[in-house]
Every structure is written in C-alpha cells, then in structure tokens.
C-alpha positions as CSV (number, residue, x, y, z in Angstrom):
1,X,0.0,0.0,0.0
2,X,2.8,2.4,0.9
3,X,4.5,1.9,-2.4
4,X,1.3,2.7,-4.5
5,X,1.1,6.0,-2.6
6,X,4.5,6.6,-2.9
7,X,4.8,6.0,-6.5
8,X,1.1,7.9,-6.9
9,X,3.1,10.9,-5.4
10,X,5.8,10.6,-7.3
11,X,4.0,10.6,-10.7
12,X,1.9,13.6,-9.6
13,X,5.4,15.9,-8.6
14,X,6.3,14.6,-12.5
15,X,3.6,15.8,-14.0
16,X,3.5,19.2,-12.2
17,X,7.5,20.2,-12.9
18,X,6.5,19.0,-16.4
19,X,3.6,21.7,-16.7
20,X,6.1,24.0,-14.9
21,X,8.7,23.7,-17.2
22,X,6.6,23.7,-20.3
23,X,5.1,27.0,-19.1
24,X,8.1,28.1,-18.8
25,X,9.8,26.6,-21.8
26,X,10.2,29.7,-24.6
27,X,8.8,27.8,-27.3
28,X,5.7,27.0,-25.3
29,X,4.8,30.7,-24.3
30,X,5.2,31.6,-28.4
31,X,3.3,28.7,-29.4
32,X,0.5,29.9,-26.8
33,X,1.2,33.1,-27.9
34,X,0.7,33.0,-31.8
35,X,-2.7,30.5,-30.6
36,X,-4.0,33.1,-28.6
37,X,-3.1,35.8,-31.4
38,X,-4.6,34.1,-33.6
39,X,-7.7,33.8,-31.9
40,X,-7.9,37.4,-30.9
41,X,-7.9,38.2,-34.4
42,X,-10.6,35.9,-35.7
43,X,-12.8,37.3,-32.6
44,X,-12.1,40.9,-33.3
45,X,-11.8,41.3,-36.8
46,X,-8.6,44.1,-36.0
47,X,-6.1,44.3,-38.8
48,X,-3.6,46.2,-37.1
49,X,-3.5,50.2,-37.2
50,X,-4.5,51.5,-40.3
51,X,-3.1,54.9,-41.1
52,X,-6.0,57.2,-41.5
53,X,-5.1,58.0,-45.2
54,X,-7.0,54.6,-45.5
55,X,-9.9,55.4,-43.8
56,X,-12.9,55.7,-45.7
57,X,-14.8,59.1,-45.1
58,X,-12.5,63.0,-44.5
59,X,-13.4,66.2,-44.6
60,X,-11.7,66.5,-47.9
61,X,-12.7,63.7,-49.8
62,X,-16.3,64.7,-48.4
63,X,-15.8,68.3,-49.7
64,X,-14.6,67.2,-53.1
65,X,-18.0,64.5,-54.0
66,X,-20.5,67.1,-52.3
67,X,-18.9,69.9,-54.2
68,X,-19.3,67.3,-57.2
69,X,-22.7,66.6,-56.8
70,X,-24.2,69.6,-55.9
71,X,-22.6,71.6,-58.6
72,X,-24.0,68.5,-61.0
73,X,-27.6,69.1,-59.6
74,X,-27.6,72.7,-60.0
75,X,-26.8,71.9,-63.9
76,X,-29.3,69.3,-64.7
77,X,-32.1,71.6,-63.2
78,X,-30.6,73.9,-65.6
79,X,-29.7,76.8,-63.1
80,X,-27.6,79.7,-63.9
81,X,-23.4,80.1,-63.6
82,X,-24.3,82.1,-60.1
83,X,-26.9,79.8,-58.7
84,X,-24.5,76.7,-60.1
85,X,-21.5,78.2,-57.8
86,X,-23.9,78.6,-54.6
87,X,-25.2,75.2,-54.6
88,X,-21.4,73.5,-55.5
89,X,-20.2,75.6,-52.1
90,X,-23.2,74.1,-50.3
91,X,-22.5,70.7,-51.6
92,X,-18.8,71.2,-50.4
93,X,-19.8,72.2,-46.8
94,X,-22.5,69.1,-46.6
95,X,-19.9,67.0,-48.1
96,X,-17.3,67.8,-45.6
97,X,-19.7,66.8,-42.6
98,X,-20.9,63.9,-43.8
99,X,-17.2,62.9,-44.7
100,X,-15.6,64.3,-41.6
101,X,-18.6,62.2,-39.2
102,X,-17.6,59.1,-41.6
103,X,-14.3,59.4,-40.9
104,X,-14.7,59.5,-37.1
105,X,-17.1,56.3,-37.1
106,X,-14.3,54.2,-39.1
107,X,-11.9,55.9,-36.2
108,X,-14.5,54.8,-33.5
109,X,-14.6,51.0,-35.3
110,X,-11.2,50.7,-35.4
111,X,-10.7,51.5,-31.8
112,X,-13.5,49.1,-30.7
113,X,-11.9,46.0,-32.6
114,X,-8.2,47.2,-31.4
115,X,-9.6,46.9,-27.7
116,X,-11.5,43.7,-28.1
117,X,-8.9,42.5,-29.6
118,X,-6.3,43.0,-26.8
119,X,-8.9,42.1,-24.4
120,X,-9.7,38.2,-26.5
121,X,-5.5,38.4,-26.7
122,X,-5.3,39.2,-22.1
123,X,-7.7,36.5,-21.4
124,X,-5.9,34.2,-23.6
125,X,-2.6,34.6,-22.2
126,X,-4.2,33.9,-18.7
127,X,-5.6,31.0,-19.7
128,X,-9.0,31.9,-18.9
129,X,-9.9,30.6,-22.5
C-alpha cells in the first residue's frame, strides 16, 4: 500500500515540474502566444493600425463628392453660372460633414476591434480561455 502511494506521489510531482517547465519553456509561451493571437484576431476582426489616409470618409474627400454633386444638380435643373456656384459651395460644406462624421465612425470602429482584440489576446494569455 505504501508503495502505490508513494509511487502515486511521485507521478503527480512529474507531472507538475513537467507543466512548470513547459510554461516556462520559450517555445511554449510563443506557441501559446501565436494561438492566442490568432484567436484574438478571428474574434475581433482588428487588422492592425491603419493609417488614416486609408480610412474611408474625410473632410476633404467629403468636400470634393458634395462639391461634385451639388454643382452636378444645379446643372441638370438647368440653373444659372451664379446659382451653379452657390449650390457646389453648399455641396462642399454638406460633403465635408458627412465625410468628416464618416471618418470619425471608421476611427470609432477601429478603436472598438483594437480593444476587443487586446482584451480576447489578455484573457488568452491567462488562460481563462
């Protein structure tokens, strides 16, 4: 009886240095670490920081299409050179809202999936998942 316990002990220090040693074993915590990556991406959807050039929506690119389309409108309702130029200046300012509230929703988005994604990547690491 005394040797199954002692051999029941032994066996359970084994298996405890082992899952010491493999949590601390290099290879191990990248291994764990490209899993859990992985997995915070696919949960999140986050790319990595894109630079806001690549953002859709601006106050610029807004301004150019609004001052586009309104001075298009004014044309096809077959306004005059004056009433053209008022309504492609009020297209530019409309399209430089819209763009510039665009541009801070695709700002907002990005932040949201950056910070789920470190959050799925945290719980990971701790091995809560």
């Amino acid at each position: 009886m005394q040797k199954s316990l002692v051999c029941g002990l032994v066996t359970a220090a084994l298996l405890a240095a082992s899952a010491s040693a493999q949590e601390k074993d290099p290879q191990y915590l990248e291994s764990r670490f490209d899993y859990c990556h992985e997995r915070a991406l696919a949960f999140s959807g986050y790319e990595g920081k894109v630079p806001d050039r690549y953002l859709p929506g601006g106050a610029l690119e807004g301004a150019a299409k609004g001052s586009g389309l309104g001075a298009l409108g004014a044309l096809i309702s077959g306004k005059n050179k004056k009433e053209r130029k008022k309504a492609e200046r009020r297209g530019a300012i409309l399209g430089a809202i819209v763009g510039a509230i665009k541009r801070g929703e695709a700002k907002k988005d990005q932040q949201r999936k950056a910070r789920i994604y470190r959050l799925e990547l945290d719980a990971c690491m701790r091995g809560a998942r």
